[in-house]
C-alpha positions as CSV (number, residue, x, y, z in Angstrom):
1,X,37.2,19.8,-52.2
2,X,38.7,20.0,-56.0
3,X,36.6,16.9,-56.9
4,X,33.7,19.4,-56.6
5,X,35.1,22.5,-57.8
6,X,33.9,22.2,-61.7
7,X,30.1,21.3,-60.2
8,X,30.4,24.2,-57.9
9,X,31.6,26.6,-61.2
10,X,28.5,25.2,-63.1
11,X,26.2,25.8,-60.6
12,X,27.4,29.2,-60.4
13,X,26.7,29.8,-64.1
14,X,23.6,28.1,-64.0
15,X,21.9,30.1,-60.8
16,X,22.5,33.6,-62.5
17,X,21.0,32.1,-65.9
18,X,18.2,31.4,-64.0
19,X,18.0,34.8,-62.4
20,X,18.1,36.4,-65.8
21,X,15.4,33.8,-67.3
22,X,13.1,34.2,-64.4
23,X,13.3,38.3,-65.2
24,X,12.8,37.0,-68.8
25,X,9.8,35.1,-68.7
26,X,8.4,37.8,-66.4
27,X,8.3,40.5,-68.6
28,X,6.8,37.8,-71.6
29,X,4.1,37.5,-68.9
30,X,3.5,41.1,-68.3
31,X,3.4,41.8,-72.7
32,X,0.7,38.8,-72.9
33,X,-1.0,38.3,-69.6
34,X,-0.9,34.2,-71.1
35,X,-1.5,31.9,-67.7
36,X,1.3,29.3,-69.4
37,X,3.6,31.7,-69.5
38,X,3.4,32.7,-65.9
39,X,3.5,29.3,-65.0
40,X,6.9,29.0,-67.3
41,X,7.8,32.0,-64.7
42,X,6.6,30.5,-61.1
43,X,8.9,27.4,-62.4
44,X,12.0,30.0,-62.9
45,X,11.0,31.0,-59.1
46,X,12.0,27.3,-58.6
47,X,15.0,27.2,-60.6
48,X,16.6,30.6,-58.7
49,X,15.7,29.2,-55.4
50,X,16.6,26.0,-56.1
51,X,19.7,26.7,-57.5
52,X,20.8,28.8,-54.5
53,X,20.0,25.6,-52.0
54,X,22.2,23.5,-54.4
55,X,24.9,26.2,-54.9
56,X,25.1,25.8,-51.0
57,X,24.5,22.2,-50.8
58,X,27.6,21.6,-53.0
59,X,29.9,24.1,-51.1
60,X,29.1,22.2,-47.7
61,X,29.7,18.9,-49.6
62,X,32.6,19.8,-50.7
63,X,34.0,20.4,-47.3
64,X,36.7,18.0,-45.8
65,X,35.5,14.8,-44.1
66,X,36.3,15.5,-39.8
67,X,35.4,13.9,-36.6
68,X,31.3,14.7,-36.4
69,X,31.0,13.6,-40.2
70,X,33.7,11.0,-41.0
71,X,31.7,10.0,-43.9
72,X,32.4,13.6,-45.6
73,X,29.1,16.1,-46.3
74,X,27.8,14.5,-49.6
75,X,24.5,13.8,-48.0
76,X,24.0,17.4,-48.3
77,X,23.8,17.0,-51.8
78,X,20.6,14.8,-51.6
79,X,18.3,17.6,-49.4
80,X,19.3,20.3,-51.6
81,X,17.7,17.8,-54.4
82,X,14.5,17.2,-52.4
83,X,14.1,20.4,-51.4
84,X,14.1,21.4,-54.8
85,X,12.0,18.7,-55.7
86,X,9.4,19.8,-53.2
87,X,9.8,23.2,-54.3
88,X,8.5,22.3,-58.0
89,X,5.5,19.7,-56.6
90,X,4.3,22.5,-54.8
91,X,4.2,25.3,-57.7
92,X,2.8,22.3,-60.9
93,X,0.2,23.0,-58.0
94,X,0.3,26.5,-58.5
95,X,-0.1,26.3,-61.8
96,X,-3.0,24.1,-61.4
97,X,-4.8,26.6,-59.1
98,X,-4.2,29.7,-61.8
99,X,-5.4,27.6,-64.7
100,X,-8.6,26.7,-63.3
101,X,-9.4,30.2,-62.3
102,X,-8.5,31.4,-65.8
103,X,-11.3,29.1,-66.9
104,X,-13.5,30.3,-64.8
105,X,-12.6,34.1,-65.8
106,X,-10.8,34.5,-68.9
107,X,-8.7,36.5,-70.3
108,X,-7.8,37.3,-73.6
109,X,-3.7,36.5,-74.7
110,X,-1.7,39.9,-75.5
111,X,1.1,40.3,-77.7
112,X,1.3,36.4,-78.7
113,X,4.1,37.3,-80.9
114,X,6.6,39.2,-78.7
115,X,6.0,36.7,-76.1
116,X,7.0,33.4,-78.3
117,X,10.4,35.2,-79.4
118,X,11.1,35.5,-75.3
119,X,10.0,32.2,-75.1
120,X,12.2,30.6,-77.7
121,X,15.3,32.9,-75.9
122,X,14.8,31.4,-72.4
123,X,14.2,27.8,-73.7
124,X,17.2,27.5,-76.0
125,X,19.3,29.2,-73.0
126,X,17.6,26.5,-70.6
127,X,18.2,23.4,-72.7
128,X,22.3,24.5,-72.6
129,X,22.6,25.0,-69.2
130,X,21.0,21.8,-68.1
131,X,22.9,19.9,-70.9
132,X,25.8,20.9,-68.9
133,X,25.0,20.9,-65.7
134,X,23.6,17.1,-66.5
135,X,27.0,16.6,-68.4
136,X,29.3,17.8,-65.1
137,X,26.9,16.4,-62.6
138,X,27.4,13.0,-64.3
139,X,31.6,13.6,-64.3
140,X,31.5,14.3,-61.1
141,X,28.9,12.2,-59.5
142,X,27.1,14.8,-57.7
143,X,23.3,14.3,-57.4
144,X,22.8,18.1,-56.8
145,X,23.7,19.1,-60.2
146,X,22.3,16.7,-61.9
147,X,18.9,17.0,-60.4
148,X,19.8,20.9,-61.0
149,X,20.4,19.9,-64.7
150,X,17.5,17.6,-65.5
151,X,15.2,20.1,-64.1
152,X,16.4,22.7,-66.4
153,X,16.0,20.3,-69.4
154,X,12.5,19.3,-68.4
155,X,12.0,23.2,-68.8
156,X,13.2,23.6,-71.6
157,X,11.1,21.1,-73.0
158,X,8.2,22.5,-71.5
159,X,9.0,25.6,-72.7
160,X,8.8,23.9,-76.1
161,X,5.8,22.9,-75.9
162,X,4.6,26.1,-74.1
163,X,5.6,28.1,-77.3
164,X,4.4,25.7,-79.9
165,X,0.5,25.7,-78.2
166,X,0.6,30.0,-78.3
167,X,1.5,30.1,-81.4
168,X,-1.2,27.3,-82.0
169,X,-3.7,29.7,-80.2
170,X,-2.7,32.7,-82.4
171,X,-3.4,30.8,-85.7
172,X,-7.0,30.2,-84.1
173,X,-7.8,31.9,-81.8
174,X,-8.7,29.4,-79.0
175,X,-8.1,31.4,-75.7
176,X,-9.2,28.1,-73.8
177,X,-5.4,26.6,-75.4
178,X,-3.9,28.8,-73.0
179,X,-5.4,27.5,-69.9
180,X,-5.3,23.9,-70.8
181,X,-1.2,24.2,-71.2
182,X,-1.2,25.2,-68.2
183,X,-2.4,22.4,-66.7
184,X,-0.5,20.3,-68.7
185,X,2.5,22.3,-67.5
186,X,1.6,21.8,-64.5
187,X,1.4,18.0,-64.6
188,X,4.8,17.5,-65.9
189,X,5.9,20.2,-62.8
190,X,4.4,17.5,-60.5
191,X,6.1,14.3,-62.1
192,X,9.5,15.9,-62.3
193,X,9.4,17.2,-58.8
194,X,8.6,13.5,-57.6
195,X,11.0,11.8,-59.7
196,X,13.7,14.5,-57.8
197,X,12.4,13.9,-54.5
198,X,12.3,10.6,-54.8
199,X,16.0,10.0,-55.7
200,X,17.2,12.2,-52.8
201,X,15.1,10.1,-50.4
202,X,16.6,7.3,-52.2
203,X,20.0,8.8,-51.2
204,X,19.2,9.3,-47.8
205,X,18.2,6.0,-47.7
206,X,21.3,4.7,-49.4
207,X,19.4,2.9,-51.5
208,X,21.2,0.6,-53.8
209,X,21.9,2.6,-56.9
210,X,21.3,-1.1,-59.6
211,X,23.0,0.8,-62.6
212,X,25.9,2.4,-60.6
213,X,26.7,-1.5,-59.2
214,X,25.9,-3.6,-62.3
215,X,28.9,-1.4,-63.9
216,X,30.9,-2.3,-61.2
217,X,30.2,-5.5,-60.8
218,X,30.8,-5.7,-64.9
219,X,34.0,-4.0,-64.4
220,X,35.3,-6.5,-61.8
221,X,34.2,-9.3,-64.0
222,X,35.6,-8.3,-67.4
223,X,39.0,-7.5,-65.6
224,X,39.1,-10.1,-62.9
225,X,42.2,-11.9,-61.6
226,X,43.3,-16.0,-61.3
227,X,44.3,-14.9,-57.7
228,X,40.9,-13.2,-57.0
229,X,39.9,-16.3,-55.9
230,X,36.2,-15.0,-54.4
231,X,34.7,-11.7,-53.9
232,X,31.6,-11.4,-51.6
233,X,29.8,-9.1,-49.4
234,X,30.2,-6.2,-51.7
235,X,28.3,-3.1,-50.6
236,X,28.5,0.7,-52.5
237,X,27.3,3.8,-50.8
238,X,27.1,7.3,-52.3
239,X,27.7,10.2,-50.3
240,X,27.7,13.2,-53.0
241,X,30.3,12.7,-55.4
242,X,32.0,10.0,-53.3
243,X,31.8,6.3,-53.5
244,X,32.3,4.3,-50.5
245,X,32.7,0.5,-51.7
246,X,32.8,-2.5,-49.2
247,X,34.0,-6.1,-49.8
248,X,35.6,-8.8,-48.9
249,X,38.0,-10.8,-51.4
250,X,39.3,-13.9,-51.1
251,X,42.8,-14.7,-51.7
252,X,45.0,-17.7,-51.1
253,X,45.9,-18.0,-47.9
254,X,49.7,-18.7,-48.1
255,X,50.1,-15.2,-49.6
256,X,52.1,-12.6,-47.0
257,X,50.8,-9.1,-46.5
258,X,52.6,-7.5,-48.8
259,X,51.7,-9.5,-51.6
260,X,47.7,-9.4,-50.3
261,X,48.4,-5.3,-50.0
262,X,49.3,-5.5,-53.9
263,X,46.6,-7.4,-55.0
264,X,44.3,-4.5,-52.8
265,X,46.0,-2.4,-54.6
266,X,44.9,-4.2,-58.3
267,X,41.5,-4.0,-57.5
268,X,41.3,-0.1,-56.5
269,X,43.8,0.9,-59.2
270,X,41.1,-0.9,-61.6
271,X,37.9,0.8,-59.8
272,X,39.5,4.3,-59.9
273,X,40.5,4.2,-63.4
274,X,36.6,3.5,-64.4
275,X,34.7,5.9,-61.6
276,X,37.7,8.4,-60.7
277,X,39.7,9.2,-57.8
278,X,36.8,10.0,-55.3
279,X,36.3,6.2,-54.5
280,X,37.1,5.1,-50.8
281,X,37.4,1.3,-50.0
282,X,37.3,-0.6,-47.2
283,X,38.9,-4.2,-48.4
284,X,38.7,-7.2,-45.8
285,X,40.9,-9.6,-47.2
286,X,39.7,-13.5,-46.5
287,X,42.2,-16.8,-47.1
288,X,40.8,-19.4,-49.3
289,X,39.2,-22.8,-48.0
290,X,39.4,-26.3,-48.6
291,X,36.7,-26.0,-50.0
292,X,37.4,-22.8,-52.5
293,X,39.9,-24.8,-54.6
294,X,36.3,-26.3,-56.6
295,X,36.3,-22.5,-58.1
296,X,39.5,-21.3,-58.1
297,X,41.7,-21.3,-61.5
298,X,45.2,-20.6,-60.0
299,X,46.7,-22.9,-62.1
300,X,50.4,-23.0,-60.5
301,X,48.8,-23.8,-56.8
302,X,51.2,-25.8,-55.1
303,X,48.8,-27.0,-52.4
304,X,45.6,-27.5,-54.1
305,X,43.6,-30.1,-52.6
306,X,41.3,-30.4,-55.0
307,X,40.2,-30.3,-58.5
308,X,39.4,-27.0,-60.0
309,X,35.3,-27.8,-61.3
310,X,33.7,-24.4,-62.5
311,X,34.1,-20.5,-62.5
312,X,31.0,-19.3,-60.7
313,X,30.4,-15.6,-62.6
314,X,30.0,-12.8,-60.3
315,X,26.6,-11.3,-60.4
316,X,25.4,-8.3,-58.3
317,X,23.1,-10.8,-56.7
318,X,25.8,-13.1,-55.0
319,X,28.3,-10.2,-54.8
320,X,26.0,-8.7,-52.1
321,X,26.0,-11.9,-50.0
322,X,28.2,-12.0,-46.9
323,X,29.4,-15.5,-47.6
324,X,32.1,-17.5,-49.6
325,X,31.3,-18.7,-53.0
326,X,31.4,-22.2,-53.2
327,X,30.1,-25.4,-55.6
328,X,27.9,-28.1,-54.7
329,X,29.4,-30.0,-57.1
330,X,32.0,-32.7,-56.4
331,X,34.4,-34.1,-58.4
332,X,35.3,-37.1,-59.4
């Protein structure tokens, strides 16, 4: 639960901005009657809403693992995100609809002016809160927030260019500007939505997250041990803000428990100290093979039976296999 407390905090801040935007952009809409800005609104419909479902989301995440979910409630966590990201699909859509019927009937922009200072307001306010929510979400591994975050960015942006195009149709006058940013608007609505709902399926899916495990698998490499003889079968899941890490390491076989518990130990002391405390392992420890002393460089071995030949470097490629590491080289 107090892994997700700051994320929860954020999110708190960041669903009333939204609720104050959304009024915002609402009455810039009623002062200009512009068809961009009331898709800048319909997108703060999506931001309240959304940022209810992931207020929820991260509350039920946060709850204790127990007997029906003994893998915790992150997953929760990755609907909130693609029910967001349905949520803004479906109004870039929206959008879509309105600017073709203001094409086909048009209206004249009101009040340009007023409406760009509301504009600039709501933008710079957006472009905060989803620097920080992108900022805790990333501290705290939680997909909701982030997703929350980057969607707030991406609206700020939009907002930027929203504001630079009226002010474009005020110097000249070109009503049709108004209708064509909306659409435009609209297109990026549709691409952010997707990129959203495809990382929650991705989620779901436990896809394999290759950034996330190339930084581990770099991690284990720069600090890696003589006595960490082999390290296969390595898997990482993320439920919310939790990593679940699976592997098997190889060790010499004449080592006891306790000393096979300490080198355990090593390796999560060294993982937690790069992605926090909300890591859970499940460690299989293996004894070393005849056939293992071709890579391993424990020099002080008293029962080597053969040559040491090569290191071979751990990739996230043969990490993943569920198999000992072993030469094909003999030596002579």
């Amino acid at each position: 639960m107090d892994s997700y407390q700051p994320a929860i905090k954020v999110q708190r801040y960041i669903t009333v901005i939204s609720i104050v935007l959304l009024i915002v952009k609402f009455w810039a809409y009623w002062l200009t009657h512009s068809i961009s800005i009331l898709t800048d609104a319909l997108e703060s419909i999506v931001n309240v809403t959304a940022g209810i479902i992931t207020l929820l989301s991260l509350i039920v995440a946060a709850k204790p693992r127990d007997t029906s979910h003994p893998y915790g409630h992150g997953k929760a966590e990755f609907i909130s995100a693609g029910i967001e990201g349905t949520l803004i699909v479906l109004a870039g859509f929206f959008v879509f609809y309105q600017a073709i019927q203001k094409f086909l009937e048009p209206k004249p922009v009101q009040q340009i002016e007023a409406g760009l200072w509301l504009l600039a307001f709501s933008g710079l306010i957006n472009l905060g809160a989803g620097w920080w929510g992108v900022k805790t979400g990333k501290q705290s591994n939680s997909a909701g927030i982030t997703a929350s975050g980057r969607h707030l960015m991406s609206d700020a942006l939009s907002t930027a260019g929203l504001i630079l195009g009226l002010w474009v149709l005020k110097l000249t006058g070109w009503q049709w500007l108004d209708s064509a940013m909306a659409i435009l608007f609209g297109c990026i609505l549709v691409i952010t939505g997707y990129k959203i709902v495809r990382s929650s399926l991705a989620g779901i899916m436990d896809e394999a997250d290759d950034k996330l495990l190339e930084r581990l698998v770099s991690l284990l490499k720069t600090n890696r041990k003589t006595d960490w003889i082999d390290l296969h079968n390595l898997r990482l899941i993320k439920y919310g803000n939790r990593l679940h890490i699976d592997c098997h390491l190889t060790l010499p076989w004449y080592y006891d428990l306790h000393e096979a518990h300490d080198r355990v130990d090593e390796l999560t002391g060294l993982v937690r100290s790069e992605f926090g405390d909300a890591v859970e392992f499940f460690i299989h420890t293996d004894g070393c093979l005849p056939f293992c002393c071709k890579i391993c460089r424990k020099e002080d071995c008293k029962v080597r039976q053969e040559a040491f030949y090569e290191t071979i470097e751990w990739t996230t490629e043969n990490l993943f296999q569920n198999k000992k590491h072993a030469t094909n080289h003999s030596v002579g």
